[in-house]
Structure formats: C-alpha cells, structure tokens
C-alpha positions as CSV (number, residue, x, y, z in Angstrom):
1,X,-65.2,106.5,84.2
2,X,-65.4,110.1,83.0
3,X,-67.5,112.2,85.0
4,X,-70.9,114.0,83.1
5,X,-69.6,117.8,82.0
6,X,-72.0,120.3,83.4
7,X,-70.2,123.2,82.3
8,X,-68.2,124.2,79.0
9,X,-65.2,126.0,81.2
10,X,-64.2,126.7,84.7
11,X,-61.4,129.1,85.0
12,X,-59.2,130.1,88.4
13,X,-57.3,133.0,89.2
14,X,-58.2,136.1,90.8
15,X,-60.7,138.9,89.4
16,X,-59.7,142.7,90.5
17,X,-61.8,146.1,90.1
18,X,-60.1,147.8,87.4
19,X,-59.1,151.7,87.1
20,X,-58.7,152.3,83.2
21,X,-57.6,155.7,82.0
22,X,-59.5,157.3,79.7
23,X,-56.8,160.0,79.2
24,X,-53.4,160.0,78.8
25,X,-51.7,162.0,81.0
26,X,-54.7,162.8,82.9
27,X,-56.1,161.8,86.1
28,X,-58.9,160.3,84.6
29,X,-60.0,156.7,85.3
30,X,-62.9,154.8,84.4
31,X,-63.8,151.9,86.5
32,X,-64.4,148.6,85.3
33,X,-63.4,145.6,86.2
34,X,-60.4,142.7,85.1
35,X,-58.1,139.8,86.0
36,X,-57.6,137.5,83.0
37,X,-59.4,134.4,83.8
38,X,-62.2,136.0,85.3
39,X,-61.8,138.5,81.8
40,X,-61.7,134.9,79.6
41,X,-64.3,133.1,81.3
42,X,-67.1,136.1,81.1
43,X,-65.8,136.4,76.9
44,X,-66.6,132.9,77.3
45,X,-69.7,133.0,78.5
46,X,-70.8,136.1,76.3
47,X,-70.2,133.7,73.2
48,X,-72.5,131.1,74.3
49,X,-70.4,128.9,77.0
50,X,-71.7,127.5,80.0
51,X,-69.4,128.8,82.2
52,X,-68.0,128.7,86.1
53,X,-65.5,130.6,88.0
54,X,-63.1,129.6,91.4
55,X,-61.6,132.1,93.1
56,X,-61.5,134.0,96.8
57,X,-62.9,137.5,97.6
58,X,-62.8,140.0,100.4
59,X,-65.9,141.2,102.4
60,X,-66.5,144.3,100.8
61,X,-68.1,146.7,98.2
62,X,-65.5,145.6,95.3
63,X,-66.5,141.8,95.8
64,X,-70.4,142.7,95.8
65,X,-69.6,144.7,92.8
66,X,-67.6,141.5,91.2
67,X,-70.2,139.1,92.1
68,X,-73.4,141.1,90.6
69,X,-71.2,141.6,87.2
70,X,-70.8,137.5,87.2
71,X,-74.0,136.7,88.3
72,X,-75.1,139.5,85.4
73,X,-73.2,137.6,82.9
74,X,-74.9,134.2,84.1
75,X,-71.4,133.0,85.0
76,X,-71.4,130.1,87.7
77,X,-70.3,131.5,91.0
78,X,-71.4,129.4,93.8
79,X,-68.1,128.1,95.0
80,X,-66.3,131.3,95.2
81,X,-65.1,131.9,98.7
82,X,-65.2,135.4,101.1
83,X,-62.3,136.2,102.6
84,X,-63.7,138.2,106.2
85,X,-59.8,139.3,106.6
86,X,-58.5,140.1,103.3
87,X,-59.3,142.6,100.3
88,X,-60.4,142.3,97.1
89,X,-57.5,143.3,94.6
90,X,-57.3,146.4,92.6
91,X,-55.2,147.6,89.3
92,X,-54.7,150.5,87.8
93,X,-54.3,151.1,83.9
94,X,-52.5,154.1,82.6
95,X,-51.7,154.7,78.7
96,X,-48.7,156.3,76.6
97,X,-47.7,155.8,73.2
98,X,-45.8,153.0,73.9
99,X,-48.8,151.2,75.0
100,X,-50.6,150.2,78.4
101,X,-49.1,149.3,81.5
102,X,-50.8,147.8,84.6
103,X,-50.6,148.9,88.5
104,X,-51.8,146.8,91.4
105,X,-52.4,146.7,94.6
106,X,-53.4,143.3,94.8
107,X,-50.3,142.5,97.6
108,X,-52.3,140.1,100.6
109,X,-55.4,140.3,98.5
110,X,-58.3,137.3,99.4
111,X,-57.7,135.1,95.9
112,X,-53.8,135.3,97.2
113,X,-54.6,133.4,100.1
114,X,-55.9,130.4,98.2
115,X,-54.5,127.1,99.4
116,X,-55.0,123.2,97.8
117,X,-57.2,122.5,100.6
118,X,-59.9,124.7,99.5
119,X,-60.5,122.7,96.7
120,X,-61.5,119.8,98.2
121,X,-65.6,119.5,97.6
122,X,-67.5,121.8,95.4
123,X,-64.4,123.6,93.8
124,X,-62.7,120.2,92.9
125,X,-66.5,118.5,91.8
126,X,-66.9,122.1,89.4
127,X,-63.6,121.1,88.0
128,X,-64.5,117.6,87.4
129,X,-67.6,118.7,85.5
130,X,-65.9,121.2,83.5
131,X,-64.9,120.1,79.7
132,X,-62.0,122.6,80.3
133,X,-60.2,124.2,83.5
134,X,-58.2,127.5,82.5
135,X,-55.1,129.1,84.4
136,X,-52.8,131.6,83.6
137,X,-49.8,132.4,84.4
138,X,-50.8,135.1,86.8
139,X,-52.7,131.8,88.1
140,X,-49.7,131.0,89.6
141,X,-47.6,134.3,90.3
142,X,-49.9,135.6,92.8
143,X,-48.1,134.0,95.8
144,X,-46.9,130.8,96.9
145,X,-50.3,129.3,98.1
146,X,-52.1,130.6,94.7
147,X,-49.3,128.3,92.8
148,X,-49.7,125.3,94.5
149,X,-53.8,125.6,94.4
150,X,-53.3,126.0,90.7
151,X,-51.1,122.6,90.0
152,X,-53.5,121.1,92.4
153,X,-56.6,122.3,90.2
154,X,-54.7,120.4,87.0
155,X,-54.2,117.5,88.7
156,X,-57.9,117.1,89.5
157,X,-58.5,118.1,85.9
158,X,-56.5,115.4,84.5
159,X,-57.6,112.8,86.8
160,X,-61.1,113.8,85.5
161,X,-60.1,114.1,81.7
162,X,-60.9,117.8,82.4
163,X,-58.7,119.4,79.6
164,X,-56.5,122.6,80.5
165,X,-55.9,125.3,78.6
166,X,-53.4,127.5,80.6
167,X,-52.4,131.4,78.8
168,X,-48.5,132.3,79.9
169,X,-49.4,136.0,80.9
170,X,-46.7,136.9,82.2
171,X,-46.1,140.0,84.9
172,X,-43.1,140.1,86.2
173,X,-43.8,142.5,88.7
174,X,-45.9,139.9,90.6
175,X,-42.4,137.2,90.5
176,X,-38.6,136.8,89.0
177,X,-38.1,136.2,85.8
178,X,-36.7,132.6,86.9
179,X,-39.7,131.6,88.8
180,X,-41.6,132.6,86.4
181,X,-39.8,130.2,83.8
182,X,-39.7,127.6,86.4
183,X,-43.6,127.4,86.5
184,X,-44.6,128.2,83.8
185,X,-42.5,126.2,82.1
186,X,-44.4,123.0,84.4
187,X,-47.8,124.3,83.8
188,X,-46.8,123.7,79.8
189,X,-46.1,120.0,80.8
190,X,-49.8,120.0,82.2
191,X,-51.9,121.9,79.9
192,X,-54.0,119.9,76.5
193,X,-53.5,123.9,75.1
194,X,-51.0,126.3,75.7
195,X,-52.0,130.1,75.1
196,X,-48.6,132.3,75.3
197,X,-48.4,135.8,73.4
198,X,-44.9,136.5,71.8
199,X,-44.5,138.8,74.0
200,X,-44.5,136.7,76.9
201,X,-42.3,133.8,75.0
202,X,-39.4,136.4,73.8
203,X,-39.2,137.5,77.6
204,X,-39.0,133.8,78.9
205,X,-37.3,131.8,76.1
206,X,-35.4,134.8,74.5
207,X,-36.5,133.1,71.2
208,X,-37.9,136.1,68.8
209,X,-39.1,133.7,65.7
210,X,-42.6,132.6,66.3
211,X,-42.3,129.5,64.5
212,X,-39.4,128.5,67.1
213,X,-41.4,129.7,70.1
214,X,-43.9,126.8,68.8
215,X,-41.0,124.3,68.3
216,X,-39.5,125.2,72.2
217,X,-43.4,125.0,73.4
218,X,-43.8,121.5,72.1
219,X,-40.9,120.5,73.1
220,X,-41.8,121.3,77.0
221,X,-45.1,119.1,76.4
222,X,-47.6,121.2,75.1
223,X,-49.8,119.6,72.6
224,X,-51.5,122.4,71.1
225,X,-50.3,125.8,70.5
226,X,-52.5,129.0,69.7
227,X,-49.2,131.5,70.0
228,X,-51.0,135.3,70.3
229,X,-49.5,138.1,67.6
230,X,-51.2,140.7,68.3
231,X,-52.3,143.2,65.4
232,X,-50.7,140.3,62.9
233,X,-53.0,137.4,64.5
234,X,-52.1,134.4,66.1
235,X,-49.9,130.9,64.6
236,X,-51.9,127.9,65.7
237,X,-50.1,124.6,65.9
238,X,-51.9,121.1,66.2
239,X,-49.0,118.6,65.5
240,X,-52.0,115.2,65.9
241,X,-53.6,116.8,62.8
242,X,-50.2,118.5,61.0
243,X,-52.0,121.8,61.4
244,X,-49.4,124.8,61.6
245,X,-50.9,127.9,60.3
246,X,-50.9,131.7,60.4
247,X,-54.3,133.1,61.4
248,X,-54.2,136.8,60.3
249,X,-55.3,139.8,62.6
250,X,-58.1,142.1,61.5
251,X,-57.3,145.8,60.8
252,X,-58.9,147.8,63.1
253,X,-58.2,151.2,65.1
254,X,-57.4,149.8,68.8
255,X,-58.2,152.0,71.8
256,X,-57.5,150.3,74.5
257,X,-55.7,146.4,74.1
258,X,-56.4,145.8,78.0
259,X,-57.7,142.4,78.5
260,X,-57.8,141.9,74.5
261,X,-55.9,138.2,75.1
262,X,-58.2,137.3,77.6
263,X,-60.8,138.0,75.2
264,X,-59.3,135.9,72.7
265,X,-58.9,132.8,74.8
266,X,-62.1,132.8,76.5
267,X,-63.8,133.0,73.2
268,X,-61.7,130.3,71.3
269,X,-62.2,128.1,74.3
270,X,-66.1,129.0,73.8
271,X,-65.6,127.6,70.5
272,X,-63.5,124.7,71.2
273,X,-66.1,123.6,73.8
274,X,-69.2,123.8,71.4
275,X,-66.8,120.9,68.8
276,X,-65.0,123.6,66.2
277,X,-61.9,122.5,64.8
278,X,-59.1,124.8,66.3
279,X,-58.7,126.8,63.2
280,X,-62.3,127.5,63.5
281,X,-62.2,128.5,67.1
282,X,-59.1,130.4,66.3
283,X,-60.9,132.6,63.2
284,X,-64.0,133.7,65.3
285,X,-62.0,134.2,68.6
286,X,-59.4,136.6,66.4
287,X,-62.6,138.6,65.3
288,X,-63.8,139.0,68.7
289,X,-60.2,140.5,70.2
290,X,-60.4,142.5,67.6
291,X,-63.8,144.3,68.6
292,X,-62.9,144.3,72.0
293,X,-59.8,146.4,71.6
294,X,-61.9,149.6,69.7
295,X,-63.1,150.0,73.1
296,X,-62.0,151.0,77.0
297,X,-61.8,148.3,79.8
298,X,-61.6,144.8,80.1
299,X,-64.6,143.6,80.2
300,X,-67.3,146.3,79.0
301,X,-66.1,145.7,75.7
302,X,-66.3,141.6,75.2
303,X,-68.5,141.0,72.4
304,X,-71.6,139.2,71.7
305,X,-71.6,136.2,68.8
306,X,-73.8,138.6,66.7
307,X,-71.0,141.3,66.9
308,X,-68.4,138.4,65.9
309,X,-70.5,136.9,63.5
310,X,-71.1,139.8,61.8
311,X,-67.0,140.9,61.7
312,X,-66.5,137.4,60.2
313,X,-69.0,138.1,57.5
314,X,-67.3,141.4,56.5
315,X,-63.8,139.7,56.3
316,X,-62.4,137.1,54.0
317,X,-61.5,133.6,55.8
C-alpha cells in the first residue's frame, strides 16, 4: 500500500553559505547562500511545491542563517539535524571570462558526517510522504558516509513508490573521476529521472553528441532524461511516450549562471509534481533558469510563477 504524499519533493544533500563575487578580479563577495539540492528544493518551493529538506548542520551562525532562509521560504525543515562538533560548509564563487568556478571549504563539514542510520524515523517517514526524493551527484561525493545515506534514501524511496529524480553535478574536486563514474553511474540505475548537464556527461562518458549522451543514459537504466544545454536549452527524452525533443533556451544577458541548474530542476520537478506532462514542466522550468541567471547568487535570484509565467507569455512555445 502506497503511503499518503504529504509533500510534492524532499531533497538531500548539503546547503553551504555562499561567497559570490560581484567583481571580477576584485575582492568583492556578496553573501548568499547555495548547495544544489537545498538551491532546487527552495526554486521548488518558490513555484508552488510543497516542499521538505534532509540534511545536517553545525551549531553556529551560518546554520541559523540557513534555517531562517528555509523556514522564510516555507520549506519543511523539522528533521534536519545539528551537528554540536562540526561546521556548516562554505564556498566561494569567483568569475573570469571563461565562466564561474566554485571554492569550498566544506572538508569535515556536519552534512558530511551523515550516516544511513540517521534516517531511520522522521527522515525516512518525510521520504515516504514525498511524491519525489532528489539527489545529486554532490549527494554522494561529499564523503563516504554521505554516499551510502544517499543510496539508502532511494531505497526507502522506492520501497515507498517515492520517485527520484537525481541531477549528475559533477565536482570533481570533491572525488576521482572514477568514483565519480562508479556512482553515479548506480544512482542512474535508481532514479525514475535523470538530470545530467552536457557538461557533466562529456566529462564522464567522453560522449560529446547529446543525442548519444541520452542513448548511453538509457542504457544505464534511466527512464527519463531532461539532458541540461545551457544557453541552447535542454533535450528531454521519455522513451514510455516516444517523446525525444529539443527544448530551446531563452536569449537572455546571463550574469551570474551559479546555481542556474538547480534552478531548472527544482522548478521542473515543481511542475512535474502538480501533473504537467514533462515537456510542459521542461518549458516553464527553462524560462525560470533563464531569469535566474540575469542575476548574482544562488538563491536571491529564483523566480516566482508570476516572473515565469510572464517570460512564457513573451516567448513562442
């Protein structure tokens, strides 16, 4: 018997105080705050979801400041844990004209430390009320512990016909490249919808066709495909309904493309949870990365369904 869903989305992972800069070249940082799933699940809950979040945090003034933002954002936060030994994780973000890149001191942090066994009771009943769990890659990179937790959170998802959307994310300064393929290559086998960029999918498969990346993502197990193009959109591939079709990107002038994916995912899951077809959810949650990017910072910029709404009314579908 399939247990009553409470909530649209939980997602796990770890959430971080973020240090964007404004400037390139300059010491100048604005603070904000990020990790993806914690990113995806507010954009989730800024388009409408009911929406929870698992993860661990240290006892001090970054975790206070991470808990009023979700509890601001009416995300469900009751089963996140305090760490009285460990810190909450940081990142910085500088920029160049070759784009962003991330720095963290995240090394010991309190959502590292997570272990299977804290799942057991509230976090695994949240997950069992959820219409969708959502990992990430970085999910799993965080350290050994974090990895296991996060194949232990699908298993309680499928058991409950929870479905698991899981985005590929991939930093390889948080594990080896061969790891990295090792896991995330199980966490396809798992997932109902696989989330990848063709960034991420070039670096792991060494495929460089988009079409193909699809082809090698089915083939691992996934059953749905959203593949993430950046500036040129996203592919979306539904092989129960013979969907495979380009979704083009909006033309905008990006600022900052920090957290833009997780923006993406948390709104198409938004969607997905409230019944749209998946080329639905996949127009409105293109329209929403693409406000989100005109703007600094992770999560200042996520945009309301008005702001969505009213890009999709100025475009062509």
């Amino acid at each position: 018997m399939m247990t009553e869903k409470k909530f649209d989305i939980t997602a796990l992972g770890e959430a971080m105080v973020e240090f964007n800069q404004t400037d390139p070249g300059q010491p100048q940082y604005l603070q904000g705050f990020g990790g993806d799933t914690s990113n995806a699940v507010i954009a989730a809950a800024r388009a409408g979801a009911s929406s929870a979040y698992l993860s661990r945090l240290g006892d001090d003034t970054f975790a206070e400041s991470l808990r009023a933002l979700w509890k601001n954002e009416r995300v469900h936060i009751d089963d996140i844990d305090t760490d009285l030994d460990s810190p909450t994780g940081i990142y910085f973000v500088t920029h160049t004209q070759h784009g962003h890149a991330f720095t963290y001191r995240r090394a010991g942090s309190a959502a590292s430390r997570m272990t299977p066994d804290w799942l057991m009771g509230k976090p695994q009943q949240l997950i069992e009320q959820s219409k969708w769990l959502h990992l990430s890659g970085i999910s799993l990179a965080i350290s050994e512990s974090a990895c296991e937790t996060a194949f232990a959170a699908m298993e309680i998802a499928r058991s409950a016909s929870t479905r698991i959307s899981f985005d590929s994310n991939l930093r390889l300064k948080l594990w080896p490249l061969q790891r990295a393929q090792q896991k995330i290559t199980a966490a396809i086998k798992e997932c109902d919808l696989f989330l990848p960029s063709m960034d991420d999918m070039t670096v792991l498969t060494g495929l460089s066709n988009p079409d193909a990346v699809i082809d090698w993502s089915h083939a691992q197990g996934a059953k749905s495909v959203v593949l993430k193009l950046g500036a040129e959109g996203a592919l979306i591939s539904e092989p129960k309904t013979g969907l495979r079709k380009l979704v083009k990107g909006h033309q905008v002038m990006a600022v900052d493309a920090t957290g833009a994916g997780d923006c993406f995912c948390g709104n198409l899951l938004a969607r997905l949870a409230a019944n749209d077809e998946l080329l639905t959810a996949v127009h409105y949650a293109n329209a929403a990365a693409s406000i989100a990017v005109q703007g600094w910072g992770a999560v200042s910029c996520l945009p309301s369904p008005d702001a969505v709404r009213k890009r999709l009314q100025s475009t062509s579908i």
